[in-house]
C-alpha positions as CSV (number, residue, x, y, z in Angstrom):
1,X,64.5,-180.0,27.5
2,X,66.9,-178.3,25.0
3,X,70.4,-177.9,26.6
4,X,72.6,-174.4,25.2
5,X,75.4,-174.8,23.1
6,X,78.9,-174.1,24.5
7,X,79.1,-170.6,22.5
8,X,75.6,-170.1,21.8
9,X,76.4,-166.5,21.9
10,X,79.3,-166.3,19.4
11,X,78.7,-164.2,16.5
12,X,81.5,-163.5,13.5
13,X,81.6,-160.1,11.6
14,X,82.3,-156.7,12.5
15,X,79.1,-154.6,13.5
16,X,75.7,-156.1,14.0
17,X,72.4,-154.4,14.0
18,X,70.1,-154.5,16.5
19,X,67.6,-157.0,14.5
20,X,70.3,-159.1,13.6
21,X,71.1,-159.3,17.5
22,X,67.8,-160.2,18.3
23,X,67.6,-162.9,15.7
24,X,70.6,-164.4,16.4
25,X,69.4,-164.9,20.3
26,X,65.8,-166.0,19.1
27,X,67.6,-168.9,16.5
28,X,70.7,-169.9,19.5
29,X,68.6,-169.6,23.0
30,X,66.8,-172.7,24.2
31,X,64.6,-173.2,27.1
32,X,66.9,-174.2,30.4
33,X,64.3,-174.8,32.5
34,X,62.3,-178.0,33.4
35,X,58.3,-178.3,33.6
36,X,56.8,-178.3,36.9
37,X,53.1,-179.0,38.2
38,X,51.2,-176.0,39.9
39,X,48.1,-175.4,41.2
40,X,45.7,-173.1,38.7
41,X,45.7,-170.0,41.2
42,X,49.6,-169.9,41.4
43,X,50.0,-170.2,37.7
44,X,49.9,-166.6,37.2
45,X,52.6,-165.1,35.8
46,X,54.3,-168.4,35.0
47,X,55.0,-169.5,31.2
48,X,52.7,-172.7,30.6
49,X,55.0,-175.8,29.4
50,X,52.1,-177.7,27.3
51,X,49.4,-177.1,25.8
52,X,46.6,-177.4,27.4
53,X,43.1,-179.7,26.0
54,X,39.7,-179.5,27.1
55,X,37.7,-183.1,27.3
56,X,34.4,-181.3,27.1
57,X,32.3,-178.3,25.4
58,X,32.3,-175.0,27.2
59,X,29.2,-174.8,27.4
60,X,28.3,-178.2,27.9
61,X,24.8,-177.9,26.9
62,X,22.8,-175.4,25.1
63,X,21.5,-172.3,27.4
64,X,19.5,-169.2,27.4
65,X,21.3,-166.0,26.7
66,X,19.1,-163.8,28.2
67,X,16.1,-163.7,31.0
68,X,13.0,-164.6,28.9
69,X,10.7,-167.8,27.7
70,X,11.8,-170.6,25.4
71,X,9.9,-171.3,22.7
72,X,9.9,-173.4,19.1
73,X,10.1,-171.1,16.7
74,X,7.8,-173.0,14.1
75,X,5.4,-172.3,16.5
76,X,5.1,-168.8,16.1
77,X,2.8,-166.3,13.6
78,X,5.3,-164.8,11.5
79,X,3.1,-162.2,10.7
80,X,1.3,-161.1,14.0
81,X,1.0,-161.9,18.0
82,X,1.5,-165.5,19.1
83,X,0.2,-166.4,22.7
84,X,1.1,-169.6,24.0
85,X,0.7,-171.6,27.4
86,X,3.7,-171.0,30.0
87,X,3.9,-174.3,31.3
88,X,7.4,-174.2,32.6
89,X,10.2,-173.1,35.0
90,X,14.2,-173.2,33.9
91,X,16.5,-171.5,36.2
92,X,20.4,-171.6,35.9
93,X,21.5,-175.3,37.7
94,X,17.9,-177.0,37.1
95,X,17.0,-178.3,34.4
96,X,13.2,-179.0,33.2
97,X,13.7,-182.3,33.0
98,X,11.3,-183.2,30.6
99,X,10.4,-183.2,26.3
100,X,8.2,-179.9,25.8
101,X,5.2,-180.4,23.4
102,X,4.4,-177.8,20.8
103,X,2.3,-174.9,21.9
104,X,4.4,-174.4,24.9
105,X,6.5,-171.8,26.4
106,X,9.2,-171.9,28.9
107,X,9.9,-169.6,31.6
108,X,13.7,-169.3,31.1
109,X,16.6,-167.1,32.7
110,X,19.9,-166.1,32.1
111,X,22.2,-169.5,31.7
112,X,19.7,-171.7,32.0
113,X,19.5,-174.9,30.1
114,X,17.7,-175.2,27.2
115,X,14.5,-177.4,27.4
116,X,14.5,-180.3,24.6
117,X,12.3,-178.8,22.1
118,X,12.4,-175.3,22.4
119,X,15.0,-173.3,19.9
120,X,14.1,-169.8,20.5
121,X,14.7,-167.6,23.3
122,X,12.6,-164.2,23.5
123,X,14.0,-161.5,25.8
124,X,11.3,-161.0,28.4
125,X,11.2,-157.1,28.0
126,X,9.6,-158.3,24.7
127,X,6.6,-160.0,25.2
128,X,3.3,-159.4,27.5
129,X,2.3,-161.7,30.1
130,X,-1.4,-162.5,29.7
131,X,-2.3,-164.8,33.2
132,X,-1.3,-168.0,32.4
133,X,-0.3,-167.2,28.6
134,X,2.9,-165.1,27.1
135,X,1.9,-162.8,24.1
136,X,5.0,-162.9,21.9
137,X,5.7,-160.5,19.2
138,X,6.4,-161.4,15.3
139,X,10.0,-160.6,14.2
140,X,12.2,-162.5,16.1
141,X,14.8,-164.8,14.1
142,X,15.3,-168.7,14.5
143,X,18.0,-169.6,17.6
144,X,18.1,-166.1,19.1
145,X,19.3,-165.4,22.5
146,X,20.5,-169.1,22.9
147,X,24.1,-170.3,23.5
148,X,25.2,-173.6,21.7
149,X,26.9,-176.5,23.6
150,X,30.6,-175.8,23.0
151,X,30.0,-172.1,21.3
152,X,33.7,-171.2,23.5
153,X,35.2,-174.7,23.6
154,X,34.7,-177.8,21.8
155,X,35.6,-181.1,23.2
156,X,39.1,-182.2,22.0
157,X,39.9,-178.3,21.5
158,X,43.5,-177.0,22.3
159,X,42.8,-174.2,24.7
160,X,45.9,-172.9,25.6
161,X,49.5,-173.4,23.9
162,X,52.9,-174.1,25.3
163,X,55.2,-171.0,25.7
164,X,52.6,-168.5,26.6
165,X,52.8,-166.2,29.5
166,X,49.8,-167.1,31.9
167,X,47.4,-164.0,32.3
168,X,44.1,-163.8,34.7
169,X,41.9,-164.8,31.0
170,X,44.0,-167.8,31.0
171,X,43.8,-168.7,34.6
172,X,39.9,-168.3,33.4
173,X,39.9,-170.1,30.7
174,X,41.7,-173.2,32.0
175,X,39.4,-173.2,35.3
176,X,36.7,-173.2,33.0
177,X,37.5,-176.5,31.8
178,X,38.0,-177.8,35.4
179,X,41.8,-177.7,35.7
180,X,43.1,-177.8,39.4
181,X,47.0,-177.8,38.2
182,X,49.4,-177.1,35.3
183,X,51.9,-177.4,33.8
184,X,54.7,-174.8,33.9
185,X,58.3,-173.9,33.9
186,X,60.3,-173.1,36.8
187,X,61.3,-170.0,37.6
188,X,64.4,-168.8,36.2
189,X,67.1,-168.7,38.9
190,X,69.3,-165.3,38.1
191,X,72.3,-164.3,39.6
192,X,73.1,-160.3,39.9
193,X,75.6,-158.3,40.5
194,X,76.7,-154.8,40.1
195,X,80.2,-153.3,39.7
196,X,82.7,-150.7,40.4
197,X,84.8,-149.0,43.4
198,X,82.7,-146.5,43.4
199,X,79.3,-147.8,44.0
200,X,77.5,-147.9,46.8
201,X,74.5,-149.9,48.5
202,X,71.7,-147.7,49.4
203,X,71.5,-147.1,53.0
204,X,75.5,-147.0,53.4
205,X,77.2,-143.7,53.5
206,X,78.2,-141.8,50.4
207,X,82.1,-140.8,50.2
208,X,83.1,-138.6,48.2
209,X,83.2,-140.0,44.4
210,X,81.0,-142.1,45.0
211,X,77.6,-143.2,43.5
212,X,74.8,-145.0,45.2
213,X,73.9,-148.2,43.1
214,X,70.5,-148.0,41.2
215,X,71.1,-150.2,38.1
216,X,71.4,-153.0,40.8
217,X,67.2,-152.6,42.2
218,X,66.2,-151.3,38.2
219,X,67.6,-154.7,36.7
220,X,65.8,-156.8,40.2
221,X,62.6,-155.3,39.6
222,X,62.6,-155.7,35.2
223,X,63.5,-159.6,36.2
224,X,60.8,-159.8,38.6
225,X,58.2,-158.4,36.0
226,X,60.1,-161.5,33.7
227,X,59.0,-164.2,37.0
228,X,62.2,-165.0,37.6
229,X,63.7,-165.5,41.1
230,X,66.5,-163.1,41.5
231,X,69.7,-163.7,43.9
232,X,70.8,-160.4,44.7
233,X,74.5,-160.7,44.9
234,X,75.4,-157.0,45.7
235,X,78.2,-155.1,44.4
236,X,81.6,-156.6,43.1
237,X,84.5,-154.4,43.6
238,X,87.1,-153.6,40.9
239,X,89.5,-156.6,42.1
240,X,90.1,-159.6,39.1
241,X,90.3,-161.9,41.7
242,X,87.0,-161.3,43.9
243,X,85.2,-160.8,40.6
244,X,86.2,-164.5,38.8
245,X,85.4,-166.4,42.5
246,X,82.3,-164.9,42.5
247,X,81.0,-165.5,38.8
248,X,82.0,-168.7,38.9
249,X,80.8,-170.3,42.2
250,X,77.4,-168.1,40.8
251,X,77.7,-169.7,37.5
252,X,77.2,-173.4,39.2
253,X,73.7,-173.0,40.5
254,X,72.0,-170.2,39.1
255,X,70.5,-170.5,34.9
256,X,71.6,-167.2,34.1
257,X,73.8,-164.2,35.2
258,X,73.5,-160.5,34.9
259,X,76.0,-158.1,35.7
260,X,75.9,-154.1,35.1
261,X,78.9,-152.3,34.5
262,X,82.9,-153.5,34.5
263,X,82.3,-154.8,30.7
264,X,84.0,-152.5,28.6
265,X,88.1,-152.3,27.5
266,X,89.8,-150.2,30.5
267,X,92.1,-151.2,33.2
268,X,89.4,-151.6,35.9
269,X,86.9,-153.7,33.6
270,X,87.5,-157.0,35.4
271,X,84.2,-158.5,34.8
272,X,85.1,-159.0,30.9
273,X,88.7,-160.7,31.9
274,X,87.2,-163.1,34.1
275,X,84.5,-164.2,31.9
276,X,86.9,-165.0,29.1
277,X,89.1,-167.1,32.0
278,X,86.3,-168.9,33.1
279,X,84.6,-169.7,29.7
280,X,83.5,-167.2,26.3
281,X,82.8,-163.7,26.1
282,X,81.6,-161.8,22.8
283,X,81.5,-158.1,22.8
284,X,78.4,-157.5,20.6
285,X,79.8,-154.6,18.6
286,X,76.1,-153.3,18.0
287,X,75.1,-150.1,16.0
288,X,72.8,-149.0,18.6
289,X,72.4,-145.7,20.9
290,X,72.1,-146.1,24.3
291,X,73.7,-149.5,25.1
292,X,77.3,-149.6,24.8
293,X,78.9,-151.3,25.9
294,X,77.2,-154.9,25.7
295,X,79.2,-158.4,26.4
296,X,77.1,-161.9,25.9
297,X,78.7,-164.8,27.1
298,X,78.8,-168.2,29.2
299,X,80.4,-169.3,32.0
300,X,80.1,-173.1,31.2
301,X,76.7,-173.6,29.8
302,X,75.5,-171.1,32.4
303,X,74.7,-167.5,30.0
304,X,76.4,-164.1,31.4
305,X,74.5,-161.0,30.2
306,X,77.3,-158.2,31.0
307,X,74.6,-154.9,30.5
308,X,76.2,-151.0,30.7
309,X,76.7,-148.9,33.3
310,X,74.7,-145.9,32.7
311,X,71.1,-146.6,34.2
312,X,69.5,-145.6,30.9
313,X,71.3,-147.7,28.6
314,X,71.1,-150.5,31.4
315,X,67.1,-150.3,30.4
316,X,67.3,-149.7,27.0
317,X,69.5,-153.0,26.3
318,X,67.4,-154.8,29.6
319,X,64.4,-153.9,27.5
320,X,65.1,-154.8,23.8
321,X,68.4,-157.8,24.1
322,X,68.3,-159.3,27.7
323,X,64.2,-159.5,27.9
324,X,63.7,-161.8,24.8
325,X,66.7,-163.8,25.6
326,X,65.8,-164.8,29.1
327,X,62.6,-165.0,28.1
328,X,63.6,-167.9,25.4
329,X,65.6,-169.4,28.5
330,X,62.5,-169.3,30.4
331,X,60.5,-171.2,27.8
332,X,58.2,-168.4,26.6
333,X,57.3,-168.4,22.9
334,X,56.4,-164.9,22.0
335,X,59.6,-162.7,23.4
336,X,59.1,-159.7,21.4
337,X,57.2,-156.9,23.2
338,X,54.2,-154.5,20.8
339,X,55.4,-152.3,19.0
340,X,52.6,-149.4,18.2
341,X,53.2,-146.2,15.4
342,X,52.9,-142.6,16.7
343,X,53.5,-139.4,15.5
344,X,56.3,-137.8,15.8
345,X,55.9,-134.1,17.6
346,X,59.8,-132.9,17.3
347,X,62.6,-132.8,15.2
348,X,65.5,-134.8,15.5
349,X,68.6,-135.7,13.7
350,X,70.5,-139.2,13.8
351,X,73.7,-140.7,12.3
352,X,73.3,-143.3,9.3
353,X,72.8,-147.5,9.9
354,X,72.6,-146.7,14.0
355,X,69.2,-147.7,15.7
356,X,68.2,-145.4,18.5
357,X,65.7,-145.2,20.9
358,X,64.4,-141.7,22.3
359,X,62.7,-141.6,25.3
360,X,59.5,-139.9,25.1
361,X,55.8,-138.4,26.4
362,X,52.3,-139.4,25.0
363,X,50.6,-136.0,24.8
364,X,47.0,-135.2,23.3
365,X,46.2,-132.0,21.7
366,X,43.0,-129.7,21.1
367,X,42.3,-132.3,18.0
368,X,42.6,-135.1,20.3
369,X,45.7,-136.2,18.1
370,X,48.2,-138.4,19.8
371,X,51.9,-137.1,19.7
372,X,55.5,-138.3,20.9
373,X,57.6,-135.5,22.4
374,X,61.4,-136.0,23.5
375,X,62.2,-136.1,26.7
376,X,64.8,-132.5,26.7
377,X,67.6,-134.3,27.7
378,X,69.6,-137.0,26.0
379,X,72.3,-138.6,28.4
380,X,72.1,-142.1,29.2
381,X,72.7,-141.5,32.8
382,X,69.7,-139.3,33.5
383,X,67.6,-141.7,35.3
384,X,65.1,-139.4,35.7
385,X,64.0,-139.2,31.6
386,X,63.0,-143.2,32.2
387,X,60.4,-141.9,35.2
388,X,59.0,-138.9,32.9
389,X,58.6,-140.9,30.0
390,X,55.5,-143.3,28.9
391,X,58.3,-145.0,26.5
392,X,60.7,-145.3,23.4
393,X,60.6,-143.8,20.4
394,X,62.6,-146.9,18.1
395,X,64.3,-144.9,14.5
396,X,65.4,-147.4,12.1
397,X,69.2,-147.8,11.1
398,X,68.4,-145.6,7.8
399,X,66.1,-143.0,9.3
400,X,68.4,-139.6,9.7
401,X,65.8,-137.1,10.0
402,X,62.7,-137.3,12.0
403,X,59.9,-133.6,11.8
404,X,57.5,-133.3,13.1
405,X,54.4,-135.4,12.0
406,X,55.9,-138.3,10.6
407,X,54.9,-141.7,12.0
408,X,57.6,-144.3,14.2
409,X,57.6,-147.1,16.2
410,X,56.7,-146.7,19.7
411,X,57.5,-148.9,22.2
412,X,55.3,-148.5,25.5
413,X,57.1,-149.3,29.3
414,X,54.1,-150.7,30.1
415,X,55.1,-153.8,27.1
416,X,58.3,-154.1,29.0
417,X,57.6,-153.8,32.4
């Protein structure tokens, strides 16, 4: 298991886009967790830590494709009606068990075996059953309607690769082969925390000035979509002291931790000061709209992910910097989410070499024609716009005009979350 550097979030030069960000976390994060065996119907959701070979053919033997009668083809009048002798049975689980001689036909069914002999399946809705005889029809082609040994999986195949995230196909396709367990990587073990004076725990009373904390359940429930196993912290107040204690006793037994709010320049952002104390903080200085401000750090070799305070810019940067890089620390290869074009249904303007991302509504129109339109309004603390949305519109650093009709990325919640 790779190990993370002591900086491995340092970055020299002034302003960074937001694909050099994500690059530079794809090339620095490693995998901090270790491999663990599971049984197959708990794998779900986990991130597989080998690859995973089959020792056999899926199929393991040849097998009828459809409910019908097995037959060689070489015995059949390519020109007219064959009838031939049913002198068989084959159902799914029971084999003949016995060499056919030419002339015959097999009564066959749906993943059945295939009798030794016979090549040809014909579909029962296509011939004519004539007492003890089947009248089969000329036109049908050599091998239809039957499965080869090893037509999904061949003996010695690699299945399934390390790094991916385990769906229900993949929980399929590995009990296919007969897998009880796998291999996987523990969970990732997150610390998080919220900041500020003025935030309060739902359920607790609201003084005046006061906000009640949301970023705090938003972030929980993005990590749990991730896997991981989140230790809810609750809410750090503005005090230096309370705030290093507590990021540091979390730094020694949890693999990463994620704090939201308290990392920007003023008086009352303790969370920055203290991470610089106990180890290395870098203030990503990236040209991106929502998300600032962002810090990246460690706390020993354990990573800090300081996010915003504004709940929409808390997702936004969740979505597009933290995801991938605690995906990487979870061991999963492919960390970057689909991204699909759309057509633009607005007009919008946007400063020069500064990614944004809109939040936005699939609609359909008389012409069935798929169109993005803007949610109305644009702060990044209207929580609401995330709800009322399907997803982000992504415009390119060099992008300073979008009308209406022009095609951009699209990034869907449901790829995210």
């Amino acid at each position: 298991m790779a190990q993370l550097s002591d900086d491995c979030f340092a970055f020299g030069g002034k302003l960074m886009t937001a694909q050099e960000a994500m690059d530079t976390l794809s090339e620095r994060l490693r995998v901090v967790v270790e491999p663990e065996q599971v049984g197959l119907r708990a794998a779900l959701g986990r991130i597989l830590a080998e690859d995973v070979m089959s020792e056999h053919a899926v199929p393991p033997h040849d097998n009828a494709a459809v409910d019908g009668y097995a037959v060689r083809f070489d015995d059949l009048d390519p020109d007219g009606e064959t009838l031939l002798a049913v002198s068989g049975r084959v159902a799914a689980g029971h084999p003949l068990g016995r060499a056919t001689q030419p002339g015959e036909a097999i009564r066959i069914f749906t993943g059945a075996p295939m009798p030794d002999g016979p090549d040809t399946v014909l579909m029962q809705e296509d011939c004519r059953v004539d007492g003890d005889r089947v009248a089969i029809p000329p036109g049908i082609k050599r091998g239809a309607n039957r499965r080869r040994a090893g037509e999904d999986i061949g003996a010695g195949d690699t299945i399934l690769q390390a790094g991916r995230k385990i769906r229900p196909q993949e929980i399929g396709l590995a009990a296919s082969i007969g897998r009880t367990e796998i291999s996987v990587f523990r969970r990732l073990n997150i610390a998080l925390f919220s900041t500020g004076d003025e935030i309060r725990d739902i359920g607790e009373d609201l003084p005046p000035g006061c906000i009640y904390d949301s970023n705090r359940y938003t972030v929980s429930a993005l990590l749990e979509t991730l896997g991981c196993r989140v230790d809810d912290l609750g809410i750090l107040p503005d005090n230096y002291d309370h705030i290093k204690r507590a990021l540091d006793n979390a730094a020694r037994d949890h693999d990463a931790i994620l704090t939201s709010g308290g990392v920007s320049t003023g008086e009352e952002d303790h969370v920055r000061r203290a991470v610089e104390q106990l180890g290395n903080i870098h203030f990503w200085r990236l040209a991106i709209r929502p998300g600032r401000p962002l810090a990246l750090g460690q706390i020993g070799r354990t990573p800090f992910i300081g996010l915003p305070g504004n709940p929409v810019a808390v997702m936004v940067t969740f979505m597009r910097l933290a995801r991938p890089a605690l995906l990487r620390l979870a061991g999963c290869a492919d960390t970057e989410p689909r991204i699909f074009r759309v057509r633009a249904g607005f007009d919008y303007k946007k400063k020069i070499d500064r990614r944004e991302w809109l939040r936005v509504r699939l609609t359909t129109d008389s012409n069935g024609m798929v169109s993005a339109q803007k949610f109305p309004r644009d702060g990044a603390g209207i929580l609401s716009s995330m709800v009322a949305s399907d997803g982000l519109l992504e415009l390119p650093e060099d992008l300073t005009r979008l009308e209406p009709g022009m095609m951009v990325d699209f990034l869907p919640f449901s790829e995210v979350s």
